[in-house]
Each structure stands twice: as C-alpha cells, then as structure tokens.
N, C-alpha and C positions, 0 to 999 in steps of 0.2 A: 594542469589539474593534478591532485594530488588526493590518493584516495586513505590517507592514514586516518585512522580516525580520532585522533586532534580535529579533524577537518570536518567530523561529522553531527550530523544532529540525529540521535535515532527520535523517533517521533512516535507515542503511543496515543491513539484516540482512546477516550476511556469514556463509559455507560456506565453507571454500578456496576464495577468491580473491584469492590471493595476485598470480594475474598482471594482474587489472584493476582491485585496491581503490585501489591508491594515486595512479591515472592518473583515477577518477573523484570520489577525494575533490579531488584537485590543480585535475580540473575545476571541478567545483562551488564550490574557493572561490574560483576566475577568475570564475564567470558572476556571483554570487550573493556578494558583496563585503558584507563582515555577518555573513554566516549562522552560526550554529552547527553542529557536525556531530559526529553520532555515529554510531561503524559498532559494532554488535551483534556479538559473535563469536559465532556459534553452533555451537561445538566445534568449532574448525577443526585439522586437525594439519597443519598446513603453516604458511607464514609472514605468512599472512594479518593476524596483529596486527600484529607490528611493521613490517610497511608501512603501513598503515594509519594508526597511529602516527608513523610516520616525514613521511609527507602533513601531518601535522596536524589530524589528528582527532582527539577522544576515544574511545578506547575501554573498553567494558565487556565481559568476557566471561560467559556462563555456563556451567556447570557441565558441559555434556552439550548434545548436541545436540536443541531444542525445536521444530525448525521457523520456520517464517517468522513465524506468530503469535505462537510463545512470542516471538521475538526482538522481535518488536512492541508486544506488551505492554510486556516492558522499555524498550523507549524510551517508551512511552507513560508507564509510571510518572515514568521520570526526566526525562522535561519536567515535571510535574507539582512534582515536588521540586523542580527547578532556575529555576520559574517560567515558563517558555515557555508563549506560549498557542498557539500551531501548532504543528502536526507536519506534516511532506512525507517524505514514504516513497517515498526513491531506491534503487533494486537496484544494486547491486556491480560485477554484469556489466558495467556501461557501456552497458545497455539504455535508459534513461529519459536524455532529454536535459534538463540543471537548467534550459534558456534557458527552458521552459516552465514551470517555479517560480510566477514573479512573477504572471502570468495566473490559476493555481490560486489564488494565495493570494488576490485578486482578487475571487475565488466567493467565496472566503469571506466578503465583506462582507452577503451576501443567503442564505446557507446552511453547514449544519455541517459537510457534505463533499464536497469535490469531487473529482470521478472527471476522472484525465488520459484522456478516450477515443480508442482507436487507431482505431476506425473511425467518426468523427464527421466528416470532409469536410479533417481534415491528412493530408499525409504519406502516406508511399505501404506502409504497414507492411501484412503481409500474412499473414493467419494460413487454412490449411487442413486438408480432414479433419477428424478427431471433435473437435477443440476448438473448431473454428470454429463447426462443427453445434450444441457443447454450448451455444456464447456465445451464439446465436441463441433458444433454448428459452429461456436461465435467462436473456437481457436481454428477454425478453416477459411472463415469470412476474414479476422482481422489478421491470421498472419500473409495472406493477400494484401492486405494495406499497408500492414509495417515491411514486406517484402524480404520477411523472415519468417521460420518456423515457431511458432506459438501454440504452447499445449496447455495453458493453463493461464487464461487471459484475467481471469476473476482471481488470481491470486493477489491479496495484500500485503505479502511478504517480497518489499519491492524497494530496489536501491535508486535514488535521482539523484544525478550530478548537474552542473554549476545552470547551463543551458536549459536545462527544463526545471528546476527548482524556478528559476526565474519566472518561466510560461507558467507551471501551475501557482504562485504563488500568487499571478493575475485570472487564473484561467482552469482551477482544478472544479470540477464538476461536483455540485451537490445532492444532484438529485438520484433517486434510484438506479444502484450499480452504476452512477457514473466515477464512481474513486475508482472504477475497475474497468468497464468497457468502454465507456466515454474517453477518461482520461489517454487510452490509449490509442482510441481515434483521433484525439488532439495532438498528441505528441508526433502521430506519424503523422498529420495532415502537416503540422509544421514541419515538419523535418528532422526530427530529432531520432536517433539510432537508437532500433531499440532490441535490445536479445532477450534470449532465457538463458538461466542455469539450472542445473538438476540441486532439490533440497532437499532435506527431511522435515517433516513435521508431524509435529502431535495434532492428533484428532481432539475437536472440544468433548471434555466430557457429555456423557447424557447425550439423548436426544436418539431416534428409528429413522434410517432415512428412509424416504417414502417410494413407492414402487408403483402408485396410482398414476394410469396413465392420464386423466383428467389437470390432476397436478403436473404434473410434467409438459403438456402441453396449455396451462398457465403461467409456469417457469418461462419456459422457452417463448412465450408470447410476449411477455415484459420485460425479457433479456432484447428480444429482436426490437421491440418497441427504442428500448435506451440506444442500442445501435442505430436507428435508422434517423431518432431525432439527433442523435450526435452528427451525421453525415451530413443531414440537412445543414448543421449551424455553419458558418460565417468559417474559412479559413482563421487560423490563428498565427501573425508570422511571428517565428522566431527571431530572437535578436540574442547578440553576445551582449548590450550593454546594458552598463550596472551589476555586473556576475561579481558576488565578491572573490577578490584577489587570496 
C-alpha cells in the first residue's frame, strides 16, 4: 500500500456551501499538490456545485439529500471505481485543515483508519456541553472495541486505506452519527486497525455551545442509541478482494 497522494481521493460531503466550498477545495489543492478531490453534493439548492466546480473539483450529485454517510458512501464507491486506494474525508466548512493530510495518510502505513483527533495534545480546538460529555462516554466505550486509545471518535477528519475503503464503500452507515460511531464499530468488528493522531482544527464559525443539562443528556441518549444499534447489527467480514492495486 502506498500512501502518496497520487493514490488519494480526498472526499468532501457538501450541504449548501456555497460560501466556503470553493475556498476549501482552492485550499486543498495548494496544501496537497497531486491530490484528487471530490465534493459530494448532497442536494444542495444553492450554488454549492458550480463553485465547487469552478475550484476544480469533481463533482457528483445525488439525488436527494442522504446525509454525511450517504454522501460518504458515494465517495467511497467512486474511489473504488476510479482506483484510488485512500480516502481523506475533508468538511466543506473550512473546519479540517488539509496541512494534516500527509501525517494521516502516514497511519495508514501501520493501520486501516486513521482518526484526525481534536483533543490528542494539537491545537487549541474546543468543544463543550453535551457533545463534549457524549465524546468522553463513546471515546471509553469504543476504544474498548477498537482495542486502542480513542479520544475523539465523532471526528470526520479521517484517512481510509485500501481494506476498509472497500467495507465502507459496501457498508458505510447512513443514519444518525453513523459516518462517525457506527462506522467505527464496523470497522473494528471486522477487523480493521484502527489509531488516532493528534490534529488542528478550526472551529465552524458562529454558533453558543450549549451547557443545558437536559440537552446533553438528549446528545448522550442518541449517541448511545447509534452505538448500541450498531453492536446489535450483523458482523461485517472483511475481505482483501477487489482493493485496487
């Protein structure tokens, strides 16, 4: 396996954003000189593609809006088709900084996935209230599963190499926080190795995070809910074949 990124697909899901898709693809292909990039339209009615487009990205629309998973999946397919053995899944927002790319893909040499973590010792990124609370619960539960230390299991700033592009590109979860908790209950139920690394990231513009303990214990209740239906579902086994070369 080979983690240059010739070899890569970065993969951006996109919602209307129209105002930071084209300023994060334009990024990405200053930091990251090679790379391929595809931004996912996930039924945006604004002008989200043809910026996008216009940056130099590919893009694919689909049909209706599927969420971040559905959108993932689809890139996950079309590396697959297109022969790419990585995936890097960058947000639209201008959240995920690409300069942390190369280091992800990096992990990959020793493991199937690697988690960009926000609170592993970079960066001063800061999350409070019921998501902080939830990440604390589900990074003690699932680094139990993946039989590693996990501090930031809800992070989408995430590198897949050849073996699990494969699994999620049959098997990446749609439904509520499953691009995040799910996904990572699959990957370790099947076997696939999975670490963290320490990252930086930008906080999204705007937004109070909430401090209501009512809220935080509706966070935590629909986080645990995703976790427990994931457990429940059906082993997923892994397989090397078909991984493009």
């Amino acid at each position: 396996m080979t983690s240059s990124l010739t070899a890569t697909l970065i993969v951006m899901p996109a919602l209307n954003e129209e105002e930071s898709v084209a300023a994060v693809v334009t990024e990405v292909f200053a930091k990251l000189p090679g790379v391929s990039v595809l931004v996912v339209d996930d039924g945006s009615t604004d002008r989200t593609v043809e910026r996008a487009r216009r940056a130099g990205a590919t893009v694919i629309s689909l049909p209706f809006n599927l969420g971040v998973g559905g959108a993932m999946r689809a890139g996950f397919k079309y590396a697959l088709l297109h022969g790419f053995e990585n995936v890097v899944q960058v947000d639209s927002d201008g959240q995920h900084d690409p300069a942390g790319v190369p280091e992800l893909l990096q992990g990959l040499e020793s493991a199937d996935l690697v988690l960009g973590a926000r609170f592993a010792g970079e960066g001063d990124y800061l999350v409070t209230g019921p998501r902080r609370w939830a990440m604390v619960v589900l990074a003690g539960i699932l680094s139990a599963l993946a039989r590693t230390k996990l501090t930031d299991t809800t992070s989408g700033f995430r590198a897949t190499g050849p073996r699990a592009v494969r699994l999620f590109a049959e098997h990446y979860p749609a439904e509520y926080l499953g691009d995040t908790i799910e996904s990572l209950v699959i990957a370790a139920r099947a076997g696939c190795t999975i670490r963290q690394l320490p990252v930086s990231m930008r906080p999204r513009a705007g937004g109070v995070p909430s401090h209501d303990p009512l809220k935080a214990a509706a966070y935590l209740g629909r986080a645990g809910m995703a976790l427990l239906i994931a457990l429940m579902r059906p082993r997923v086994p892994l397989t090397n074949e078909g991984i493009p070369a």
